[in-house]
ROZASE-35780 format. One record per residue: residue in three letters; x, y, z of N, C-alpha, C, CB in turn. Coordinates in pm, whole numbers, plus 50000, padded with zeros to 5 digits. Glycine has a CB too. Layout:
N
ALAXYZXYZXYZXYZ
...
//
This chain:
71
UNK203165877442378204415871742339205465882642343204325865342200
UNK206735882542464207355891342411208115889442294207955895442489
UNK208455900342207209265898942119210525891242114209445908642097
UNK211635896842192212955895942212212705886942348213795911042221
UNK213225872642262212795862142413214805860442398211235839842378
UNK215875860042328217055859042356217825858842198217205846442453
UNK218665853442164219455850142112219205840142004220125848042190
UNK218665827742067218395820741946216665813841918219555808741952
UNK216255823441928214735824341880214185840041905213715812641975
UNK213185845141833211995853341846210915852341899211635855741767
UNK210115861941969209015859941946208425858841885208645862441965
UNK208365864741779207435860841622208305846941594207635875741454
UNK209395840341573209305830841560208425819741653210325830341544
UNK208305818541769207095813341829205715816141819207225814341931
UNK205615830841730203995833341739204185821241579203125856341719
UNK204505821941490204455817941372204815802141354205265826741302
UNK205645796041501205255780241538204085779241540205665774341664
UNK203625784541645202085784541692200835782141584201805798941756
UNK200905796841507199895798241413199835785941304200115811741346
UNK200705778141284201205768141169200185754241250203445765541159
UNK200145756841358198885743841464197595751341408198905744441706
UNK196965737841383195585744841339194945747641536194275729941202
UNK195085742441592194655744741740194905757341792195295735741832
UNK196065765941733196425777341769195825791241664197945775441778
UNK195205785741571195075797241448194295808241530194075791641289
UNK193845802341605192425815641660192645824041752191065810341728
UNK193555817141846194155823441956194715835641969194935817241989
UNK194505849842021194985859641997196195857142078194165870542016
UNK196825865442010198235867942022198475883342047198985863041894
UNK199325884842171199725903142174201235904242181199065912742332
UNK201595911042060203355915242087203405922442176204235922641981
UNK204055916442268205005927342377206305932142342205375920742513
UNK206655943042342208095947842273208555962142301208015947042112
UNK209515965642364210285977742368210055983242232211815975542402
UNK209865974542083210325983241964208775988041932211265974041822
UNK209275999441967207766012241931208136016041806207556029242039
UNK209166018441697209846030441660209166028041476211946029841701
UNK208686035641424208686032241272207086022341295210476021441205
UNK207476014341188206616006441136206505994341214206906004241009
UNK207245990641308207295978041389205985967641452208015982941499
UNK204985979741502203795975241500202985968541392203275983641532
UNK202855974141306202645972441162202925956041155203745982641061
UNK204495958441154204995944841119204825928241201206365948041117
UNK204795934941374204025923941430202685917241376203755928041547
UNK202195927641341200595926041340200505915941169199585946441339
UNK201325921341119201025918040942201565895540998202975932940761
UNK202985898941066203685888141160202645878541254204715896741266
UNK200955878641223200765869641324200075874041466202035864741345
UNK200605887741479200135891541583199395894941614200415895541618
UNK197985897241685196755900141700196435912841770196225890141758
UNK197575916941842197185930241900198715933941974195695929042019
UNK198775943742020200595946541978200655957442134201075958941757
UNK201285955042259201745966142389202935969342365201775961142544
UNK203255980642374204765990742367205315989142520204416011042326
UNK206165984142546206785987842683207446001042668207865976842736
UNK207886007842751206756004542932205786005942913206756013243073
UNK205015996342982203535999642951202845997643133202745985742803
UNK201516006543173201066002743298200325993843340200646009643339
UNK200415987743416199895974943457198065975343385200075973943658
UNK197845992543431196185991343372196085989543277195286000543374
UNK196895989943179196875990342995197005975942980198335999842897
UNK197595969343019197615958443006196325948443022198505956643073
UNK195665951043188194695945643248193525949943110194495952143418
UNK193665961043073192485966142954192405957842844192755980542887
UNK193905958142785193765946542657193225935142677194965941942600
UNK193785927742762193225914242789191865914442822193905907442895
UNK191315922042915189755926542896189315925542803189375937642915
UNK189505934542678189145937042558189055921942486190145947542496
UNK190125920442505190115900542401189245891642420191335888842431
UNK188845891442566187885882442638186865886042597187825881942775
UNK186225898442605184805903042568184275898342423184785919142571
//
């Protein structure tokens, strides 16, 4: 999920639509987000989020997480 989808919604506001479906509770969720800085991770994660990529990030880091989820 990226974070910053525009103006008038979040990404965490869509991860936290989602999670409110019992169909969705299980489903991992990964913040995508430029905001590295502080505690932000933290806060996705506490937010719903299941596992959290910092942009920029390389295509292999990516291909890894999702690996990882599946297994």
């Amino acid at each position: 999920m990226d974070i910053y989808l525009g103006a008038s919604i979040s990404g965490m506001d869509v991860v936290k639509s989602l999670l409110s479906m019992p169909e969705y509770q299980n489903i991992p969720m990964i913040a995508v987000t430029s905001y590295s800085m502080g505690n932000e991770r933290s806060e996705f994660l506490k937010g719903g989020c299941t596992h959290y990529l910092a942009k920029p990030f390389m295509k292999r880091e990516l291909i890894e997480l999702v690996e990882s989820i599946l297994m």
